[in-house]
N, C-alpha and C positions, 0 to 999 in steps of 0.2 A: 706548110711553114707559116703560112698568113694566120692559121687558127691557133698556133704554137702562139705566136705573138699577140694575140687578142687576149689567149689564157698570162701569157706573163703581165698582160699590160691591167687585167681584173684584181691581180693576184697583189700587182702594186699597188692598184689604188685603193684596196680594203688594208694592205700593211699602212697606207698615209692616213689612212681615215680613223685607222684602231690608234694611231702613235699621236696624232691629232688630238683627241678622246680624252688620252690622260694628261695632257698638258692645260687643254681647256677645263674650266670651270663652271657646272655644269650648276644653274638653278636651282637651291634647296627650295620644296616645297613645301609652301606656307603650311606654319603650325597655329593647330587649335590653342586659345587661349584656356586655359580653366577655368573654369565659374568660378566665381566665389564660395569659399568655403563659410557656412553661416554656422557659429559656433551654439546655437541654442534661436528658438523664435523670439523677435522680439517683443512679442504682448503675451497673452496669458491665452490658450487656447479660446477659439470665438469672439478674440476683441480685435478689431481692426485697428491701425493706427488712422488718426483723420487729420487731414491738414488743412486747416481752418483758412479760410480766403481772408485776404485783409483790403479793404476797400478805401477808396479818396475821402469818404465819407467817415471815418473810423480818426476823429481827431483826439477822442479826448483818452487818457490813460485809461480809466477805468472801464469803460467800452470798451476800448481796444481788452484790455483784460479780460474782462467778460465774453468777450465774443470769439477772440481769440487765442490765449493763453490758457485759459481756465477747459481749453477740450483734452488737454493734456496734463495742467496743474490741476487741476482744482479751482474750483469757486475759492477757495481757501489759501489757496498756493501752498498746500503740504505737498503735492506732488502724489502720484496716482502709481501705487507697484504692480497693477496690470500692464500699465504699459512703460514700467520701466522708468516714469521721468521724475525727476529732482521736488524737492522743495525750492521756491521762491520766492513763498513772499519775506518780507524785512531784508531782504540782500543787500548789503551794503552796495552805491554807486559807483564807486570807483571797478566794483567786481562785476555788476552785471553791464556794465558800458564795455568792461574789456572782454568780456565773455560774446557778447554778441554781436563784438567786432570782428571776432574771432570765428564766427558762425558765418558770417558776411564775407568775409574775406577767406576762406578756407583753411584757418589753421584750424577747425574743430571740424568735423559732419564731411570730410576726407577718405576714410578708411571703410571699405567697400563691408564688411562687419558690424562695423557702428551706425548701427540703423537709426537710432534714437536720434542720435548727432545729424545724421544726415537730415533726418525731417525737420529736426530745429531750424538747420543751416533754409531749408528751404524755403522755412518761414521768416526765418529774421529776412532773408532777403527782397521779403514783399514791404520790408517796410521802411519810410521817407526818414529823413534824420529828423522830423519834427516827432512822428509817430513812437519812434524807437524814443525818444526824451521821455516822450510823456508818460510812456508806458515805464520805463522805469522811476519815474516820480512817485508812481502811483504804486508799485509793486516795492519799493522801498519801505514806504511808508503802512505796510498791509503789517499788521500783526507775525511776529513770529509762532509756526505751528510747532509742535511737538509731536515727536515720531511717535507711531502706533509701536507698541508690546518692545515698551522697553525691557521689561522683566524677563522677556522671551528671549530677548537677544542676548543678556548676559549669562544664558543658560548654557554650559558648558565651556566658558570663557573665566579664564584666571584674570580678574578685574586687577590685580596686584602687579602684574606680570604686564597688564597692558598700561596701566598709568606710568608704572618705570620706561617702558619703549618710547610712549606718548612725550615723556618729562625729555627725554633723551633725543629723540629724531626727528618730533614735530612741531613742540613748544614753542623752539626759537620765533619759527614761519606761522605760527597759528596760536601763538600766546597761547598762556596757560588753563586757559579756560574754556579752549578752541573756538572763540569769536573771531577769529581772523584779525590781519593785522594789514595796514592800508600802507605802511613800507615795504610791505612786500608783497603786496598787489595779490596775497594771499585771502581765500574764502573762509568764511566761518564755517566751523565744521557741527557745532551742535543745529538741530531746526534740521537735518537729514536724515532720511533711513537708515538703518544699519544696513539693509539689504544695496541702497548705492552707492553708500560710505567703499562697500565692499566691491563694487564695479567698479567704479571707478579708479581703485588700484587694482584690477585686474589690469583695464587697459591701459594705464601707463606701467605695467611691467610688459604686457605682451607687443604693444607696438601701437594698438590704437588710436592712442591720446599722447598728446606730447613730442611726437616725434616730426613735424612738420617747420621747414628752416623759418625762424623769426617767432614761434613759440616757446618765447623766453623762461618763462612761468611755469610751462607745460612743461618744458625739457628738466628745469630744475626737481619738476615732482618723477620725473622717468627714473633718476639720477637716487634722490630719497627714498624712492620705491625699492629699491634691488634691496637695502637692507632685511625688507621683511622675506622672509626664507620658506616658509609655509603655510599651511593655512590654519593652524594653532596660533602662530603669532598676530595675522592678521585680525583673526577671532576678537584674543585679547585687547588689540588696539581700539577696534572698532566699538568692541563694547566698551572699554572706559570712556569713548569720547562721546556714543549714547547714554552713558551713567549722567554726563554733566548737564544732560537738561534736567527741566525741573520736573517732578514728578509727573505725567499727567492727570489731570482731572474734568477731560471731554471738551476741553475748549480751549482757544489760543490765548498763549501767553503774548503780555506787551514783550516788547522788543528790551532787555535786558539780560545783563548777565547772569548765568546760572547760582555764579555764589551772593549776588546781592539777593534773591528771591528765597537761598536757605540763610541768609541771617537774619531775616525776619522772626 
């Protein structure tokens, strides 16, 4: 009898443990995050990116340029297509003070992708609010370049097709001449590559650039972005707005507008 009762008293306490079981809630275990998906490398095979130390000692603009900007820009500030980075020099102030507040404070160099952005971001952040003035005093004032193989880039690009788009969805924000306009805390678009002209609306359509809360300027180019539909139309835009610099002839143009230098 006593062992009858041990078996019913077993029998109950795995029916309370199993009824237990489904009522309690039971620890999900932790999940792997996924890498980063890196959509292409960001330099040219065999270039490393470098990110130039900026020192106490690093007061004056042009130093500071020299020592520090120029491992990514150029001694020139045309910007270097191994490693993907912009033109610089002649930018107007009002755009590179908002750019690389924007570096500083995380609304650019964010997006685990955007490798370029992120080492900027790294770099603007080494640097004092005296050091940040003076390097753009100095990068202001630097000659505007002219992109390499314009001719190249209008190759296979309806120029006709891309000045109508240009007249139509970018004019307003980037004046007709795509010098940028400083009511809208918009960039000049000629003195850039075609090949970043063209990154840079990639990542403000896929999510990169722009999408971070209090990037005012960014969100509105997310926004103008969705218009371009393929990569024929982008083609077109891009080359009429490398048509508008001035031919080159192996060395930098002063800092003016494209149509004052053909009505000469």
């Amino acid at each position: 009898m006593s062992q009858a009762r041990c078996f019913l008293f077993l029998l109950t306490a795995v029916a309370v443990i199993t009824a237990i079981s489904f009522f309690v809630k039971q620890p999900e275990p932790a999940t792997r995050k996924p890498a980063a998906k890196m959509t292409e490398n960001p330099t040219a095979p065999g270039v490393s990116p470098v990110i130039p130390m900026v020192t106490a000692e690093m007061k004056d603009g042009k130093v500071l340029f020299e020592k520090v900007c120029s491992a990514c820009h150029g001694m020139d500030g045309g910007g270097k297509a191994e490693l993907k980075s912009p033109a610089i020099a002649s930018l107007p102030e009002y755009y590179a003070k908002n750019q690389i507040a924007s570096f500083r404070e995380g609304r650019r160099g964010h997006h685990p992708e955007d490798t370029q952005s992120f080492l900027m971001g790294t770099i603007a952040k080494q640097l004092t609010a005296a050091q940040t003035e003076a390097v753009i005093t100095h990068l202001t004032k630097m000659p505007r370049t002219i992109p390499a193989e314009i001719e190249k880039d209008s190759k296979d690009a309806d120029l006709a097709n891309g000045m109508l788009l240009f007249q139509e969805r970018c004019m307003e924000c980037h004046r007709y001449n795509a010098s940028g306009e400083i009511a809208f805390a918009s960039p000049p678009l000629i003195g850039q590559q075609a090949w970043y002209l063209t990154e840079q609306i990639h990542k403000f359509k896929d999510g990169r650039r722009g999408t971070v809360k209090g990037d005012v300027n960014g969100a509105k180019m997310v926004l103008s972005s969705n218009f371009i539909e393929d990569q024929q139309m982008l083609r077109d835009i891009v080359a009429y707005i490398v048509s508008l610099n001035p031919k080159p002839e192996g060395a930098a143009v002063k800092d003016e507008s494209p149509f004052e230098s053909a009505s000469r």
